[in-house]
N, C-alpha and C positions, 0 to 999 in steps of 0.2 A: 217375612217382615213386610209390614204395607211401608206404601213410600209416604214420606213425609208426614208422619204421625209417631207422638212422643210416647213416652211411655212402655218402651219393648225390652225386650232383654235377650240377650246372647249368651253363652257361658263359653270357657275356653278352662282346660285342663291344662296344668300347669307340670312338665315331666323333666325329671331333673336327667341329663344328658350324658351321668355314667354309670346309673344302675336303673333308670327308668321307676323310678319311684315316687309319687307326688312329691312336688315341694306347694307345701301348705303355708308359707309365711312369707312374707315381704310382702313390698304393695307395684302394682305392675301398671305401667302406662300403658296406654292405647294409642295406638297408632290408625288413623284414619284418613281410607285414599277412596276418594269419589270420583266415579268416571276419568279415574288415571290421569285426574290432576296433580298433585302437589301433595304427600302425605302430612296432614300434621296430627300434631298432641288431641288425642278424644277429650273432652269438654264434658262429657257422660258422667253418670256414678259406676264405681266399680265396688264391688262386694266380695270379702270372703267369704264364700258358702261354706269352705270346710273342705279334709280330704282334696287338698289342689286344685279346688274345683274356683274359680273367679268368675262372676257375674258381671259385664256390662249393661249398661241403660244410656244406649245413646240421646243425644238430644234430637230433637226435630230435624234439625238443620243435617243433623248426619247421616238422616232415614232418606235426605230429597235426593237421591241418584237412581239413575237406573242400575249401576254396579258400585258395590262401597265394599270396600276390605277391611275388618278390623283385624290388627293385628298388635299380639298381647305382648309385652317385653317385660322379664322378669329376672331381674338377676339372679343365677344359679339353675335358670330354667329353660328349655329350647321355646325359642321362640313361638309362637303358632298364631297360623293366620284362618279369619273367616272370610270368604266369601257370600256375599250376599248380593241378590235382585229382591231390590223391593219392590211392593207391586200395589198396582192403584186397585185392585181388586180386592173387595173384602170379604174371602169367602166365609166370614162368618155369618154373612146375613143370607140367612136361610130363606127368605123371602123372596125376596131377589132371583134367587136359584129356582126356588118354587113357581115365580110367575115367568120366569123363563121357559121353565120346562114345561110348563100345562098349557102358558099362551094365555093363562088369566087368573086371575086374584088367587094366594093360595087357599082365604077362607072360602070364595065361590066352589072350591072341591073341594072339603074336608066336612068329610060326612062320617060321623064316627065309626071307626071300622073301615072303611072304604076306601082311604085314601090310599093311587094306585092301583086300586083293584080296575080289573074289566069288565065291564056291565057285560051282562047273560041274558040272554034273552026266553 
């Protein structure tokens, strides 16, 4: 999860605690504790995916910690918590990673075929 950017999502299985079988119905609050402040009510959308399966979409404001807990409450269902570190690092930009590790533009090396390779002499 990046920190402090909207738009993410979590899921939490929802296990009902005397035969361990989804419970797939009710609607389940969130519970949200940032850097082991003060837990409150998630503000997020939650979703039923189906087969027990709940979706959270935190808000922005729930992504800015270095550690956030979501934890799912469902009646009829064992509780369960996430652990999360968000990170300012977005290893999706390949770029980035590219000009890191070459030491210069990814396009100045990408020579079709080549890229990676070790020049022969």
């Amino acid at each position: 999860m990046l920190k402090n950017v909207a738009s993410q999502t979590i899921c939490f299985q929802a296990v009902d605690p005397s035969d361990g079988s989804a419970v797939a119905t009710g609607s389940p609050s969130i519970k949200v504790l940032g850097d082991g402040g003060t837990m409150t009510t998630g503000t997020g959308t939650v979703t039923n995916e189906g087969n027990g399966v709940f979706s959270y979409v935190p808000t922005q404001a729930e992504t800015n910690y270095d550690h956030v807990s979501f934890t799912m409450v469902l009646s009829g269902a064992i509780n369960h918590t996430l652990n999360v570190y968000p990170s300012t690092f977005d290893y999706t930009s390949s770029t980035a990673v590219a000009d890191g590790v070459w030491g210069a533009s990814q396009s100045a090396h990408a020579t079709a075929g080549s890229m990676g390779e070790i020049a022969t002499e």
